[in-house]
N, C-alpha and C positions, 0 to 999 in steps of 0.2 A: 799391769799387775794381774796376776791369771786367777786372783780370786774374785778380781772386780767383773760386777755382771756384762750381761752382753748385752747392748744395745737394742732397744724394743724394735720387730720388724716393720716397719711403716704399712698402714693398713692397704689394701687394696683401693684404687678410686670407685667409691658408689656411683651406681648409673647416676645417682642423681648429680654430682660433680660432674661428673663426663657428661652429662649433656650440657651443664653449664659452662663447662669449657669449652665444648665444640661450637655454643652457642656465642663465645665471645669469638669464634673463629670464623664459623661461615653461617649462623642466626638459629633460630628454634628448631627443633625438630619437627615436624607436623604429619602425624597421619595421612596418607595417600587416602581413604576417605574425607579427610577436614580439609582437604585440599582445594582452596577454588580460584581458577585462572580466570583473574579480568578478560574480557573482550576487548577488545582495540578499543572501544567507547567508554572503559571502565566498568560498564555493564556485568553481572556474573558472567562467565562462558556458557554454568548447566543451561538446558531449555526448561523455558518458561512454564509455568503450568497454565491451564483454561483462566481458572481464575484469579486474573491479575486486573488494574488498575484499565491500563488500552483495554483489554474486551470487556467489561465491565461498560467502558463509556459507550461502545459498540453495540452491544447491548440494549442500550438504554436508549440508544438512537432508534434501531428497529423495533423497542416496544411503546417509541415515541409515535412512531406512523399510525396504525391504527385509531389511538387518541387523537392526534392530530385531525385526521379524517374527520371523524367524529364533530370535536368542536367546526371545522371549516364550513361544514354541510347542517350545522344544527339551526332548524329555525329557518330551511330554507337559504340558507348563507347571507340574510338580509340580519342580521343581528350584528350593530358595530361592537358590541359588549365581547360579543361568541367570537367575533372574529379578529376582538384582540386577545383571547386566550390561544386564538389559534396560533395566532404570531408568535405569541411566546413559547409555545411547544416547537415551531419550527424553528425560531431563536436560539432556544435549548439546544435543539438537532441540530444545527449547526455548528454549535461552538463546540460540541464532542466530537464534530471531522474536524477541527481545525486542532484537537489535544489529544485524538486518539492516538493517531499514526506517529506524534512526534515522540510520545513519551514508549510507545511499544520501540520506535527505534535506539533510542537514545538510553532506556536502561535495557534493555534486550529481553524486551518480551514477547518479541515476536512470537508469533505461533501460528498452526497451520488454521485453523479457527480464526484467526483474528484477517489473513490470505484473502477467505474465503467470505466473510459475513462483511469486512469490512466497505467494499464498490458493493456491495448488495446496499448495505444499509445507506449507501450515498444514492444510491439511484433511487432505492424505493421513494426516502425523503423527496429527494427534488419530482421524481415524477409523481407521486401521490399529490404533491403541490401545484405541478402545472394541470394534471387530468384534471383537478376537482376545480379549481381555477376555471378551464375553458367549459367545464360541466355545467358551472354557474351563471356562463355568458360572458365575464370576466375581462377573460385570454382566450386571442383569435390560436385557434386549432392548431391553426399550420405554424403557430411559434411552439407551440408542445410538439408539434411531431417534429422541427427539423432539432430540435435541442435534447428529445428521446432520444431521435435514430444516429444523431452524434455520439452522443454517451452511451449509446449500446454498442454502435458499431466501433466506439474506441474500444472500448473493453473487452469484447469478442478480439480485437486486433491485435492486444497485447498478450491475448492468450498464444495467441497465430504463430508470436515471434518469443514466447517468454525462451524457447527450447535454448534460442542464442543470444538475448539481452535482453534485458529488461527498459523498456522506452521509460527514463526520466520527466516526473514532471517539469515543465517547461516555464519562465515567466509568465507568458503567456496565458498559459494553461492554469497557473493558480488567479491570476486576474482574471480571466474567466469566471473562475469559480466564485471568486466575491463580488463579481458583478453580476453574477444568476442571482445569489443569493441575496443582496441587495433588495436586486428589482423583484421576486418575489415575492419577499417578505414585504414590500409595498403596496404589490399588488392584490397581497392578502387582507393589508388593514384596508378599512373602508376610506379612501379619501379623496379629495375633490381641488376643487382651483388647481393654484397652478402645480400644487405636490404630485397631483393625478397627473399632469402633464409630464412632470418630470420622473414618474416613474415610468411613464410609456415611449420617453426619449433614452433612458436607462435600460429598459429591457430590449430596444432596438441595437444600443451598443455591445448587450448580451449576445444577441445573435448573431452580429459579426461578429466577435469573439471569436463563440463557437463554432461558427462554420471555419475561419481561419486556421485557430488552432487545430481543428479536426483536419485539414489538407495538411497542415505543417506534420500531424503524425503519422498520418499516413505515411508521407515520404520519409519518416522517420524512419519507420516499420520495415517498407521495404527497400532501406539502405541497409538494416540491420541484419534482415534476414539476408540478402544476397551475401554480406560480409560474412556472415554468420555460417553460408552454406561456403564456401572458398576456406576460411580458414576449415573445417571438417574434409575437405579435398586434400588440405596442405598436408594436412597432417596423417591422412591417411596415404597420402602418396611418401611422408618422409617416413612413415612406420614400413612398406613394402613397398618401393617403388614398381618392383619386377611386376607384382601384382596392377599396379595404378598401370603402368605403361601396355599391360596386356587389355586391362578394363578399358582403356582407352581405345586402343586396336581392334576391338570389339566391338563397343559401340559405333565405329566408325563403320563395320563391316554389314551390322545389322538395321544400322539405322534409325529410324522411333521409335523400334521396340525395345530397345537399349534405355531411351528414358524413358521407358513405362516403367521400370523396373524402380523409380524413386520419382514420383509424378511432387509437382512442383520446386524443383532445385532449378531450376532457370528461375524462380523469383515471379 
């Protein structure tokens, strides 16, 4: 009937329908700022800030050393009282390496700070404990120096090769480390019969340890690096061969002065 009205026009969809429809099709919309991609770990992806939970315990380790110190050496280091406060500050210092490194990895808080203080703060702890140790009469010298020059010269050595892998700690190398820290902390309470015995058969098993583990890195180190120097060959010879075949022809022609040109790539 052409007086009857005409049919209301259906209103437009509000953003606010259309995103709930889209959102029953492929999920919510979210701001590219409110956006945050898990890490393979589940961890956020952003980086970490300074102040997180790992540096905090890191932290707390390096400002555990000079307290440490302190109670170790108080009174002479003949006080069994002082020198079980001392244990317990080294105690402390230990159980924040064995929580730091896992929780920075496992929610992703790595950071460049935590890199760098973190073997700082392991070495200071254990070496402030073996020096003050032999300082005392204690611990025979030469177990601080060969257990120092292990631990400094790994550490120096993972710098050497971080450029082409990173040397994994090893079974090994964590048993190690709780059998230092064991006989240490032993070594530090005052004790006698046969406990004294048995931490001076403990801190003997320490230093084979340590010396083992330390030859096992080493060959770690430079298997890594040499792999490490071959694949940069590979790949620079499949990026320009013309080039790798003439550098090669070169080298050949000039002799040692050719590998002066990148000293150490023979490993």
């Amino acid at each position: 009937m052409s007086g009857a009205p005409a049919p209301a026009a259906s209103p437009p969809p509000s953003s606010s329908s259309s995103a709930a429809g889209g959102a029953g099709l492929a999920g919510a919309t979210v701001a590219p700022e409110e956006l945050v991609l898990p890490a393979a770990d589940g961890a956020p992806a952003d980086k970490a800030g300074l102040w997180n939970i790992a540096n905090l315990l890191t932290m707390t380790r390096l400002v555990l050393v000079p307290g440490f110190v302190l109670l170790l050496v108080h009174d002479g280091g003949d006080d069994p009282a002082w020198r079980s406060f001392a244990w317990a500050a080294f105690a402390v210092a230990m159980i924040t390496d064995l929580f730091d490194g896992e929780l920075a990895r496992r929610y992703g808080l790595v950071t460049d700070f935590g890199k760098i203080a973190d073997p700082i703060a392991d070495k200071a702890i254990m070496g402030a404990a073996l020096v003050g140790l032999s300082a005392l009469g204690d611990l025979p010298w030469w177990v601080t120096a060969v257990i120092l020059f292990r631990e400094l010269g790994i550490t120096l050595m993972r710098f050497w090769v971080i450029r082409h892998a990173v040397i994994p700690a090893s079974r090994g190398g964590k048993l190690k480390t709780l059998t230092q820290g064991v006989a240490v902390g032993m070594y530090i309470l005052v004790l006698t019969g046969p406990l004294a015995s048995l931490r001076a058969w403990l801190m003997g098993a320490a230093v084979v340890l340590t010396v083992v583990t330390g030859l096992d890195y080493v060959r770690q180190a430079v298997s890594l690096r040499r792999a490490g120097l071959a694949a940069e060959r590979a790949a620079r010879a499949a990026q320009d061969p013309g080039a790798a075949d003439a550098g090669g022809a070169e080298t050949g022609a000039t002799g040692s002065a050719g590998g002066a040109d990148r000293p150490g790539e023979g490993g």
